[in-house]
C-alpha positions as CSV (number, residue, x, y, z in Angstrom):
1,X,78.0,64.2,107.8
2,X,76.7,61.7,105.2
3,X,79.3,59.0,104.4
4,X,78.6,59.9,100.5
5,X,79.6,62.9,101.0
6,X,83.1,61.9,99.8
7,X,81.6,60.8,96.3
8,X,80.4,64.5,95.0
9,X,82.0,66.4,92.4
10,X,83.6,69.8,92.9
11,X,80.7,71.6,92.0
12,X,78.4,69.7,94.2
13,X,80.8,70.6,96.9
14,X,80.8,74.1,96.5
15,X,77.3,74.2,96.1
16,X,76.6,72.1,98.8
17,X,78.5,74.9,101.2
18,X,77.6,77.7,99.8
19,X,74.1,76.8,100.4
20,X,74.1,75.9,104.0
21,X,73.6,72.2,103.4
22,X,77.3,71.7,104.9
23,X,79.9,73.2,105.6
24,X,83.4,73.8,104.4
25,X,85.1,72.4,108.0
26,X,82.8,69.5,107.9
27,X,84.4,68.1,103.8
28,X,87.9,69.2,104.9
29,X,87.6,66.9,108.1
30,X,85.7,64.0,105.7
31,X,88.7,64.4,103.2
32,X,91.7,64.6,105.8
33,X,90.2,61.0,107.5
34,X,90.2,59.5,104.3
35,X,93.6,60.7,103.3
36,X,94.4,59.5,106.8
37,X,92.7,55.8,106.2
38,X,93.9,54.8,102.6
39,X,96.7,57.0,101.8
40,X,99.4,54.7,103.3
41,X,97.9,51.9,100.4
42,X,97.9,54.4,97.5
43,X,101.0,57.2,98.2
44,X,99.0,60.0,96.2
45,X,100.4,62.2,99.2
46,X,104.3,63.1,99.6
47,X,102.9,66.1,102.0
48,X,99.7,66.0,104.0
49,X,99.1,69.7,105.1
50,X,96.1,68.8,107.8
51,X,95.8,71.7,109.8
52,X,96.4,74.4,106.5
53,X,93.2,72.4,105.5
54,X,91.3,72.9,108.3
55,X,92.5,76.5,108.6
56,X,91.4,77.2,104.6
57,X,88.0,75.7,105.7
58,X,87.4,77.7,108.8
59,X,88.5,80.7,106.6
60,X,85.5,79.7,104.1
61,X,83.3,79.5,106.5
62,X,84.0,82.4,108.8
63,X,83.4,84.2,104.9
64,X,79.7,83.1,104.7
65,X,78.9,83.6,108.2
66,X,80.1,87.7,107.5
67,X,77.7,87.2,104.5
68,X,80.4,87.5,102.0
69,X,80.8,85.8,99.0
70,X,83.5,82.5,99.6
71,X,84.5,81.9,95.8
72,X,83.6,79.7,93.1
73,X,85.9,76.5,94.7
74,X,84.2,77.1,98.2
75,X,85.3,74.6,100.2
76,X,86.6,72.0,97.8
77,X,89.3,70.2,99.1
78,X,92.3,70.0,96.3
79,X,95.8,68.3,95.8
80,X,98.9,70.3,94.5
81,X,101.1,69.1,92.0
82,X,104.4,69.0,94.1
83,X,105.8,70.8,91.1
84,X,103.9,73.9,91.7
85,X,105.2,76.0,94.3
86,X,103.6,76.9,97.6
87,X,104.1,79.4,100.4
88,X,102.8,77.7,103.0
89,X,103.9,73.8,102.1
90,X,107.1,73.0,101.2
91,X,107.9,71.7,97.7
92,X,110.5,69.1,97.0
93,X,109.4,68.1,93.3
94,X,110.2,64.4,94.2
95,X,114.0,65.5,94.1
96,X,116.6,64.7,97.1
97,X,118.2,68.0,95.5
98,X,115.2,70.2,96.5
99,X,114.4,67.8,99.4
100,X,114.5,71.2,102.0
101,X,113.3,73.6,99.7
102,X,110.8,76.4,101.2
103,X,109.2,78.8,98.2
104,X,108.7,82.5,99.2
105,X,105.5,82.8,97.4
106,X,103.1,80.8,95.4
107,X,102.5,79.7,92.3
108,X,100.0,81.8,90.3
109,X,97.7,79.5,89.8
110,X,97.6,78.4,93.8
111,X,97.0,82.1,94.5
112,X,93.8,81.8,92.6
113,X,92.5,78.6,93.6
114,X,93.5,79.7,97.3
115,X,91.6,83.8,96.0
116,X,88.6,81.1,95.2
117,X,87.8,79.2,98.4
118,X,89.5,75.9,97.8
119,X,90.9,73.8,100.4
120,X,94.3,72.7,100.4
121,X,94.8,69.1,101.5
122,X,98.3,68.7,100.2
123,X,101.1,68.0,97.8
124,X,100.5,65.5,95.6
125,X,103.4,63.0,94.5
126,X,105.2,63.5,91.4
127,X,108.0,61.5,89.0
128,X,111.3,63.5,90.0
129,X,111.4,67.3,88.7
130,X,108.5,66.2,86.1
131,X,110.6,63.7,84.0
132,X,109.2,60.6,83.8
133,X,105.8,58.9,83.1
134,X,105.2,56.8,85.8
135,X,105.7,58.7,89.5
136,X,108.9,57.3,90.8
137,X,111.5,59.6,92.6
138,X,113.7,59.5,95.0
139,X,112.4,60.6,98.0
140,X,108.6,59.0,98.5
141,X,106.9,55.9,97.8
142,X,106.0,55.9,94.0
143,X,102.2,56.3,93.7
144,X,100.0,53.3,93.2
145,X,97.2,52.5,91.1
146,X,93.8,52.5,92.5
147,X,92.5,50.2,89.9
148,X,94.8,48.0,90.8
149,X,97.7,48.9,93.5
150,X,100.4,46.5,91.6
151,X,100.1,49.2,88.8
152,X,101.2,52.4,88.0
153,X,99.1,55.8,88.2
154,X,100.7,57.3,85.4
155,X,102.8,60.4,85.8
156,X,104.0,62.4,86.2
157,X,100.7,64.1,88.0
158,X,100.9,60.5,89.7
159,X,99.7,61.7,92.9
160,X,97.3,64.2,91.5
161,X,95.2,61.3,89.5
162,X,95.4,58.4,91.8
163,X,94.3,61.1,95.0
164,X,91.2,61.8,92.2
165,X,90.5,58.3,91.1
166,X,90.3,57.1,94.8
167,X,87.8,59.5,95.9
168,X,90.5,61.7,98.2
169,X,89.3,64.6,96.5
170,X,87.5,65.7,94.0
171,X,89.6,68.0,91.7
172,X,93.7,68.4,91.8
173,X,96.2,70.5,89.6
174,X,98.0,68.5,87.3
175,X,100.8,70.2,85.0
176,X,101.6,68.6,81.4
177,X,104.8,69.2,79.3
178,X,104.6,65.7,77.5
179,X,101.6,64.2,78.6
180,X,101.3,64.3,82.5
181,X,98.3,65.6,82.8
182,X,96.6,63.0,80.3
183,X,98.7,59.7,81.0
184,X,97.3,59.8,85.0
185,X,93.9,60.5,83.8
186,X,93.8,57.7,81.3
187,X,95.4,55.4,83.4
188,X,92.9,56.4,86.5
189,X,89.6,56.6,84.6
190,X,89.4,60.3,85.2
191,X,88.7,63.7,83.3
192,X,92.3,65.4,82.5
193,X,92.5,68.5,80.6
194,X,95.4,70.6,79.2
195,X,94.5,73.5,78.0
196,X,96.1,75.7,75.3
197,X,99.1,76.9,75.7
198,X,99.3,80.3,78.1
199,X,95.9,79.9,79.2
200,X,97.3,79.4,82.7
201,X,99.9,81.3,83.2
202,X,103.1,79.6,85.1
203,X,105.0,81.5,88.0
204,X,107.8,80.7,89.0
205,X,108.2,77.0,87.7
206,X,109.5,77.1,84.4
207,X,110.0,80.8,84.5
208,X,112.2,81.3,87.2
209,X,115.9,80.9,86.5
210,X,117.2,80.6,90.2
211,X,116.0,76.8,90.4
212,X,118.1,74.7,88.2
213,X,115.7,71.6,86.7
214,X,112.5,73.4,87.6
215,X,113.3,76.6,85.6
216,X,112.1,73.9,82.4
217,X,110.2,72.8,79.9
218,X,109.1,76.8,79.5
219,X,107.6,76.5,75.7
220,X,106.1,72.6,76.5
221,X,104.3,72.9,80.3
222,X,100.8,73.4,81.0
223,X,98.9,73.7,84.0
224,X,95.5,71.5,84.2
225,X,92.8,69.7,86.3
226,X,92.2,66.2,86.4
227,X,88.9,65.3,87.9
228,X,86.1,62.8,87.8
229,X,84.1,64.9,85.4
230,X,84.2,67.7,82.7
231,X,82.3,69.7,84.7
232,X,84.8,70.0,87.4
233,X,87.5,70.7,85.2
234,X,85.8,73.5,83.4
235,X,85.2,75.0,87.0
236,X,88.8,74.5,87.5
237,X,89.9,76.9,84.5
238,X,87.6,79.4,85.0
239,X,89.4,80.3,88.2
240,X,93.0,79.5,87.0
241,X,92.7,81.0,83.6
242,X,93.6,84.0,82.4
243,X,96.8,85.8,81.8
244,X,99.4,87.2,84.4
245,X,102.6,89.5,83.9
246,X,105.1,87.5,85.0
247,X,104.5,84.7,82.4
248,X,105.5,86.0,79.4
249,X,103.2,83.3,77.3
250,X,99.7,83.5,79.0
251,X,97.3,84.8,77.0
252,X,93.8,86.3,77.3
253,X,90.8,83.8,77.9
254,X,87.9,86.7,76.7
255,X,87.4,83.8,74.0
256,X,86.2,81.1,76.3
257,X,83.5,80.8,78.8
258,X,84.6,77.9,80.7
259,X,81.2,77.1,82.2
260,X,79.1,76.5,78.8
261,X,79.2,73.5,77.9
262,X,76.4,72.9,75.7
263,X,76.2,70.6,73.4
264,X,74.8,73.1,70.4
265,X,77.0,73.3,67.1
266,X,78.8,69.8,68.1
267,X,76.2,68.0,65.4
268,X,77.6,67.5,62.3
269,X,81.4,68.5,63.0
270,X,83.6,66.8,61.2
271,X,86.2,64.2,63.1
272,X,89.6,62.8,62.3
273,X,90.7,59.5,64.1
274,X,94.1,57.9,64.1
275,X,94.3,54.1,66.4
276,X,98.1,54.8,65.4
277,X,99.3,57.5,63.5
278,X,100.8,54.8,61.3
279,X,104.1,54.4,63.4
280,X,103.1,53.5,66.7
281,X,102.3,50.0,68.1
282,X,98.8,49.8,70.4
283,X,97.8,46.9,71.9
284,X,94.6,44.9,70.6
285,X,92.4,45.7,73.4
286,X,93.3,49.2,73.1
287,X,92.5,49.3,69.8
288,X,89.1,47.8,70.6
289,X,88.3,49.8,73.4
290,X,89.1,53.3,71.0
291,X,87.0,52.0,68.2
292,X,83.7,51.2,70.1
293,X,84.0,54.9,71.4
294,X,84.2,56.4,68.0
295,X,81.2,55.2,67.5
296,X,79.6,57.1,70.4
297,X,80.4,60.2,68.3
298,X,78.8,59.5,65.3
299,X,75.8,57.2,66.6
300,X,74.9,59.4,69.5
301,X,76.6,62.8,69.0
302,X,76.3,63.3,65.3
303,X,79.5,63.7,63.9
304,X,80.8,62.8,60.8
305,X,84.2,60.4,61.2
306,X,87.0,60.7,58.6
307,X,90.0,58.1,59.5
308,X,93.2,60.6,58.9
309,X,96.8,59.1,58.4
310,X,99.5,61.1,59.0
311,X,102.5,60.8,57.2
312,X,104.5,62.7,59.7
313,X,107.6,61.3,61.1
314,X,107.6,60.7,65.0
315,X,108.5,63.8,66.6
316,X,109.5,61.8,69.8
317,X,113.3,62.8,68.9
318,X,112.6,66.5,68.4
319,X,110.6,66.4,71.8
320,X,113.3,65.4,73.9
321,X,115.8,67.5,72.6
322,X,113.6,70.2,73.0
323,X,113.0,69.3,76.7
324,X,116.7,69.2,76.8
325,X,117.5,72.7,75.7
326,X,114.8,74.3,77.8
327,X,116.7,72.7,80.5
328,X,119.2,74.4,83.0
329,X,122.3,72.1,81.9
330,X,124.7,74.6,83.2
331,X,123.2,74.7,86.3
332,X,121.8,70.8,86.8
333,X,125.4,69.6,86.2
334,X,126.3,71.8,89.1
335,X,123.9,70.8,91.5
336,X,124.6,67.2,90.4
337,X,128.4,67.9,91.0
338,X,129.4,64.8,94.1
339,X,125.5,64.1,93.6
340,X,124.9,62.4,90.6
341,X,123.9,59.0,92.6
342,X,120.6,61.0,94.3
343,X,119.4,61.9,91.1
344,X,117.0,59.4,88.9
345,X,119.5,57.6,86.3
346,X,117.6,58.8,83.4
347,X,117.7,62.4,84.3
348,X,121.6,61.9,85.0
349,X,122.0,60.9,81.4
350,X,119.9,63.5,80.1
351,X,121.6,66.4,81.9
352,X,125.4,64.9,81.2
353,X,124.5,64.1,77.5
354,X,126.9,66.3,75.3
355,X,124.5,68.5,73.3
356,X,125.5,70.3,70.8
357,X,123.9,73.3,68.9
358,X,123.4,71.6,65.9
359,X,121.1,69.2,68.0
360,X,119.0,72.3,69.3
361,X,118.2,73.4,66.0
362,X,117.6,70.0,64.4
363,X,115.2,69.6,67.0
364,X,113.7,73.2,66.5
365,X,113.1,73.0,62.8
366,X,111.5,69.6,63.5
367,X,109.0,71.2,65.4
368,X,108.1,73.5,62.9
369,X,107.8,70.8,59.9
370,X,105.3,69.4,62.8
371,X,103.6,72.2,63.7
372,X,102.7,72.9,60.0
373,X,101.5,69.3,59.3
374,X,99.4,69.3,62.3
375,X,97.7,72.9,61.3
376,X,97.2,71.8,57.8
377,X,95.8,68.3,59.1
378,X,93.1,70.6,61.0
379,X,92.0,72.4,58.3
380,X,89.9,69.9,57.2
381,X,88.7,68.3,60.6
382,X,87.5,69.9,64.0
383,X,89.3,67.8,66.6
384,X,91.7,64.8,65.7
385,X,90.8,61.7,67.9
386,X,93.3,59.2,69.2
387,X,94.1,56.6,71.9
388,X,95.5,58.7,74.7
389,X,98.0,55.3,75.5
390,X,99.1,52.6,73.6
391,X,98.5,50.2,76.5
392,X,96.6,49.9,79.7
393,X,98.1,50.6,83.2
394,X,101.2,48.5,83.3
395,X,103.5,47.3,86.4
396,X,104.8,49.7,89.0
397,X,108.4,48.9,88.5
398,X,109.2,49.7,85.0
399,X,109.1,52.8,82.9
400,X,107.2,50.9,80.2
401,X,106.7,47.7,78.5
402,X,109.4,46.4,76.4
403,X,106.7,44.9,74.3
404,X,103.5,46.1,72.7
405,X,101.3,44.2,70.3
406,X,104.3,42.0,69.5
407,X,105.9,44.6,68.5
408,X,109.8,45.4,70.6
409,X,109.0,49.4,71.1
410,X,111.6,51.8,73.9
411,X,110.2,52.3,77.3
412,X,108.6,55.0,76.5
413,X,106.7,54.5,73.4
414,X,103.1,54.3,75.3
415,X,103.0,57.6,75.3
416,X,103.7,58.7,72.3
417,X,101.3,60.0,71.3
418,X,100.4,62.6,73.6
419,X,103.9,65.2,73.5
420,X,103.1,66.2,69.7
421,X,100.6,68.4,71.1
422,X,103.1,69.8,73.5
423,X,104.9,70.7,70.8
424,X,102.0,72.5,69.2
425,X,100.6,73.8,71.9
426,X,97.3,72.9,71.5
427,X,94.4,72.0,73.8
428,X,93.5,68.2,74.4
429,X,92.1,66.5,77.2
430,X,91.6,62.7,77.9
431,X,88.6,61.2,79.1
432,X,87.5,57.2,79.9
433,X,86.9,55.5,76.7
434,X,86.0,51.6,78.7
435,X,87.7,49.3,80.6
436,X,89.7,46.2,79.8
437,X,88.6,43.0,80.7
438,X,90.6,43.5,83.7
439,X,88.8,46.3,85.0
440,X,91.3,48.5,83.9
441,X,91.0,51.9,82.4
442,X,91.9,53.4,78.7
443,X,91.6,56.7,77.6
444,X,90.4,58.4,74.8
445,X,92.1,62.1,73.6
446,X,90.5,64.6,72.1
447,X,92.9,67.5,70.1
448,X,91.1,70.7,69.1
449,X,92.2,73.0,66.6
450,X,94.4,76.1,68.0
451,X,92.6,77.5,70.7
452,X,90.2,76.0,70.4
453,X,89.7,75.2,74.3
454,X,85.9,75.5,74.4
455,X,85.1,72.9,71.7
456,X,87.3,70.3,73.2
457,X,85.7,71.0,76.9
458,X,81.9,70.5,74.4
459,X,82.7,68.0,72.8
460,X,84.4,66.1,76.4
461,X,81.1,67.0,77.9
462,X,78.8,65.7,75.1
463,X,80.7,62.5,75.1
464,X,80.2,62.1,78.8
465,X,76.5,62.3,79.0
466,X,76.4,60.3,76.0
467,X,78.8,57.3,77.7
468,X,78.9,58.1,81.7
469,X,81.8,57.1,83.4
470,X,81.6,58.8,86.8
471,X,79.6,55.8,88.9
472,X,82.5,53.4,88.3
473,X,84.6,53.6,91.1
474,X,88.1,51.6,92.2
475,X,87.3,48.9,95.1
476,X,89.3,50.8,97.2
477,X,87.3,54.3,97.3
478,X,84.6,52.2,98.3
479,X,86.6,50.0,101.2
């Protein structure tokens, strides 16, 4: 097998093996030695799933040799979110409370990646029952950096960018209910898309109310790819779009064809940028990293720039009250009953906080004031442009810097702006803007208008021919 063979895209995978020129055994055993060989550096793996790999392949290939058709992800190997559940591998969602736990059936979206040929090659590592930016939980070794293996992956799809980034595979479900889809990508230098909300349906997490702390976060999650290019993502949707019964806010995709991405139309479009929203602190390089990509999108793409400032207040406080009432507390506080020292301090204090009704509906009426700024900021622009972080990747210990441009900011202020559009549901993806003088990546976002899933997936794709990003690669996928 060529040693590059590690290096293609999805699509070049599936091609590749639908075509004879490998086959489906032959990438799952490349991807399982290189899991095998650099894993124990980056921790993108809490469950390596070896011989269900080899067993998906053989399946793949045993369908072309009967002559039938082996799906659009034919052979492509893939990591899973360890907060989507699976049949066949068990899912702990970085928690010592789920630490045993054994699903009965999978999530919807595995049953149509699995429906589609792909390979499984594991779960990937997560921040503990999705709360938290950064990776770390209790039960595995928090996911490193491949840029840079003193530094955090972002979370909490920790696993699922760093196993991307490093070349593990090439594609891996993410899910996003405050930015954990984006924050790994634009930490990783990779592709990360969250789509609008109900394109892929969820079943059971979030909508299952026998699993206290997973059953959450039902009007904020989405389900995603992260991947080295656009293309791979938009391969991605086409198989795990669509909607499902047993998610009561998917929706139909007849609107989208996830496979055009053309560049037609894009000329011309009107684009709002914010390097702050006028509240947040960014740090300089940041700033000067976001700027020199605008002016990709005029220069090369054609579009017209409009600098927008919002005079919104920070929804930050809404968010995580929000994230609070979509939480079992009834049933969290009785899991955490005598067990309150295995949990993640932060989610402790979350889950004992004394809410009151009068926060949940502060919080709820927040969100609309928010929503109906956000739609009347779109009228007048196609897609809102903004920093996807405030900072680059930062150390592996800590939650967040204390300290951004000078400014004192909470832990979590580098993300902020990302869960707006969690709150609004609408699509945005983040892609590689440049690199620090450190060789370390910062991401770009792109917000569409509601719905408006194609033109974001366009206009991602017209920026990446315009400013390619895929032939940089860490040291270490090269090692």
């Amino acid at each position: 097998m060529s040693e590059e063979l590690w290096m293609l895209s999805a699509t070049q995978i599936a091609q590749g093996v639908r075509a004879g020129a490998f086959t489906a055994s032959e990438v799952a055993a490349c991807a399982i030695e290189r899991v095998a060989r650099m894993d124990s550096h980056i921790h993108a793996f809490c469950h390596r799933a070896d011989a269900l790999a080899l067993a998906m392949a053989q399946a793949v290939d045993d369908r072309i040799a009967r002559g039938e058709d082996p799906g659009p992800l034919a052979g492509v190997p893939i990591g899973i979110k360890d907060l989507i559940v699976t049949r066949d591998m068990k899912t702990r969602f970085g928690s010592r409370l789920y630490q045993d736990f054994q699903a009965d059936e999978d999530d919807v979206v595995v049953e149509r990646l699995r429906d589609a040929g792909a390979v499984f090659l594991g779960k990937t590592n997560v921040s503990e029952l999705g709360y938290g930016g950064c990776g770390h939980n209790p039960l595995s070794e928090t996911t490193r950096n491949p840029w840079n293996l003193s530094l955090t992956s972002g979370g909490s799809s920790a696993g699922s960018g760093a196993a991307v980034a490093a070349g593990l595979c090439p594609i891996a479900v993410g899910s996003d209910g405050g930015g954990s889809i984006r924050i790994p990508a634009a930490h990783c230098g990779l592709f990360g898309f969250k789509p609008s909300m109900g394109r892929v349906p969820l079943y059971p997490g979030c909508r299952d109310a026998r699993y206290p702390g997973v059953s959450s976060w039902e009007s904020l999650e989405h389900l995603g790819p992260l991947s080295r290019t656009v293309q791979d993502s938009a391969l991605m949707m086409s198989v795990m779009a669509g909607p499902d019964p047993r998610d009561r806010h998917s929706i139909p995709c007849t609107d989208v064809d996830w496979l055009d991405l053309s560049a037609r139309g894009l000329a011309g479009r009107k684009i709002g940028f914010s390097e702050d929203f006028g509240y947040l602190a960014v740090e300089p390089e940041v700033r000067a990293i976001f700027r020199q990509a605008l002016t990709v999108f005029e220069r090369e793409l054609g579009c017209e720039l409009v600098e927008v400032r919002p005079d919104w207040p920070d929804p930050v406080t809404a968010f995580r009250t929000i994230v609070a009432m979509e939480t079992d507390l009834d049933g969290m506080r009785a899991l955490l009953r005598d067990r309150s020292a295995d949990v993640s301090p932060h989610l402790v204090d979350m889950v004992m906080r004394d809410w009151t009704a009068a926060d949940f509906n502060a919080a709820l009426m927040a969100r609309k004031r928010f929503f109906n700024d956000i739609w009347k900021l779109m009228r007048d622009i196609d897609f809102l442009l903004t920093p996807t972080l405030t900072v680059p990747p930062f150390r592996i210990d800590i939650q967040g810097p204390e300290k951004v441009d000078g400014q004192m900011v909470r832990p979590t202020q580098w993300s902020s702006f990302l869960s707006p559009f969690n709150l609004t549901g609408q699509p945005a993806a983040s892609l590689p803007a440049g690199w620090t003088r450190d060789q370390l990546p910062v991401g770009l976002q792109i917000v569409g208008r509601h719905l408006a899933d194609s033109d974001v997936l366009r206009l991602s794709a017209a920026y990446q021919e315009a400013a390619p990003w895929m032939h940089r690669w860490p040291a270490i996928a090269e090692s």
